[in-house]
C-alpha positions, 0 to 999 in steps of 0.5 A: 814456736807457739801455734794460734788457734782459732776455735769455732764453737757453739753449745757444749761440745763446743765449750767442753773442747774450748776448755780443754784447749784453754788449759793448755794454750796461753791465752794470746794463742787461742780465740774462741768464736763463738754462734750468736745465731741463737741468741734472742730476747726474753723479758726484754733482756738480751740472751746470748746461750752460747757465748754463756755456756761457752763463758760459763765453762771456761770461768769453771762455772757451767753445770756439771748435769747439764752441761749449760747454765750455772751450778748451784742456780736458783730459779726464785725470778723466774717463778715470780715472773711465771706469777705475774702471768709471763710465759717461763718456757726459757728456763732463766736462773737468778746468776745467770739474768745477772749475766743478761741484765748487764749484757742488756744494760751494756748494749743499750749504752752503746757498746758491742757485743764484743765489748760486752763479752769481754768485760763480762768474761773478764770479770769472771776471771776468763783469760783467753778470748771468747768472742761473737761470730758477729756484732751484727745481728743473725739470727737461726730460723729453722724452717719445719712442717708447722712453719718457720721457728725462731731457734730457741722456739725449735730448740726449747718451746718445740723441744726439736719435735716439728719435722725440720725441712731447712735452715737459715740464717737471717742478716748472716750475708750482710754481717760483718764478722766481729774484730776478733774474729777478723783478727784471728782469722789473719793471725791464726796458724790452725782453725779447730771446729769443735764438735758442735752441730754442723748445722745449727753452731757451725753454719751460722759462723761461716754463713757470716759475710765473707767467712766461708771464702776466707776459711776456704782459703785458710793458709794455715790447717784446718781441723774438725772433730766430729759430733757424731759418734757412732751414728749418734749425737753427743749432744743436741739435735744434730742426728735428727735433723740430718735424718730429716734432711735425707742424710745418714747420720754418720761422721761421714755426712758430717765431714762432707758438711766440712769438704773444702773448708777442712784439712784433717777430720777428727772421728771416734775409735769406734768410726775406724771403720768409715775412715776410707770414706772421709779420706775420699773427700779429700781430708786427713783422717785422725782417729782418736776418743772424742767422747769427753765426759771427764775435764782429762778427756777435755784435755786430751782431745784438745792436746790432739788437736795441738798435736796436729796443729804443729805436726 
């Protein structure tokens, strides 16, 4: 029997664990959803990051270094427009404004964002679907002690220095979740949030209209792995925010983020320790290595999760 899963993504640990399900699971049983809070306006063009590196990762194109962006990308445009005196401080490759100029010109005619990344995924040779939390606009603000940031301003232009005092998600209670997602969400036998940061890739999915309630009452199981490994991020911003919410960073504060929207929480082998703590908060615990640098660790972990999906 096949099992659909429905993954919840946003940045790179997002993409890494998208990708190892996608090698596994044909693509009528995996949609990716994917954070649309970051997405922003540069050069009058529409920049989607996460849908990128998420679509990137999956078409075998993504940055190996990075981890985002494309390999082997030239910067010739954007040091042109830094001559004509425009502010460069998102850095745009010359493969990577041909994504946002077709996304741009394929809004302005009338299509959906939805429309938009599958034509573009498509023509990259992406199989599976990957998929905007939202056709509507949301947007990340990061509130901090020099005032409320744009996330890419926080994120990029700041580089995540400003003390962060909350966050929130404009247009997220009035957005409708894509068809796609509407879609999965009925269909799908197990939700997968990858290890993306809780609070800036996670929360804008589920601060969606009505998404949190429906994923609180998910017939199906709902599995997360954690960021956090050993008190520390994998990738981003994560461990330093939570310091500055007055929270430990720990895969334990990570899990209380998930109680009531999470079966089985997924922690490295080297969080055994607090595995007691989580199965407090009422969730399975599985423990198994998370850290996924090679494209086998992708694989693996994302065989764990099907694992778990069908037990």
């Amino acid at each position: 029997m096949n099992t659909e899963i429905l993954a919840l993504a946003g940045g790179v640990g997002g993409a890494k664990l998208a990708l190892g399900l996608s090698k596994l699971l044909p693509p009528d049983d995996l949609t990716v959803v994917v954070n649309t809070g970051d997405d922003e306006e540069f050069h009058g063009l529409h920049v989607s990051p996460d849908l990128d590196t998420v679509m990137y990762t999956l078409a075998g194109l993504s940055n190996p270094e990075t981890g985002w962006g494309i390999q082997g990308e030239t910067f010739n445009a954007l040091e042109r427009l830094t001559a004509y005196g425009a502010d460069t401080w998102f850095g745009l490759g010359d493969k990577d404004l041909a994504t946002h100029i077709m996304r741009t010109m394929m809004l302005g005619q009338g299509n959906s964002l939805s429309d938009v990344t599958l034509s573009l995924s498509r023509a990259l040779g992406v199989a599976h679907d990957i998929v905007p939390m939202s056709d509507d606009r949301v947007r990340t603000i990061v509130e901090t002690e020099i005032g409320p940031l744009a996330f890419q301003d926080y994120f990029v232009k700041h580089r995540c220095e400003p003390k962060a005092t909350a966050i929130r998600f404009d247009g997220g209670a009035a957005a409708e979740p894509s068809p796609g997602f509407k879609r999965a969400l009925e269909s799908s036998d197990a939700i997968v949030y990858c290890p993306s940061n809780p609070y800036l890739s996670v929360a804008p999915i589920l601060e969606v209209g009505d998404v949190r309630e429906k994923v609180g009452h998910f017939p199906g199981i709902r599995i997360a792995v954690s960021p956090i490994v050993g008190g520390e991020a994998i990738k981003g911003p994560a461990a330093k925010l939570m310091a500055e919410f007055g929270i430990e960073p720990s895969c334990v504060d990570v899990a209380k983020q998930y109680a009531g929207l999470c079966d089985c929480f997924v922690i490295d082998e080297v969080d055994r320790g607090v595995a007691g703590e989580i199965e407090s908060l009422g969730m399975r615990v599985e423990v198994c290595n998370t850290v996924m640098v090679t494209e086998q660790d992708k694989i693996d972990l994302g065989c764990r999760m099907i694992e778990i999906a069908t037990e």
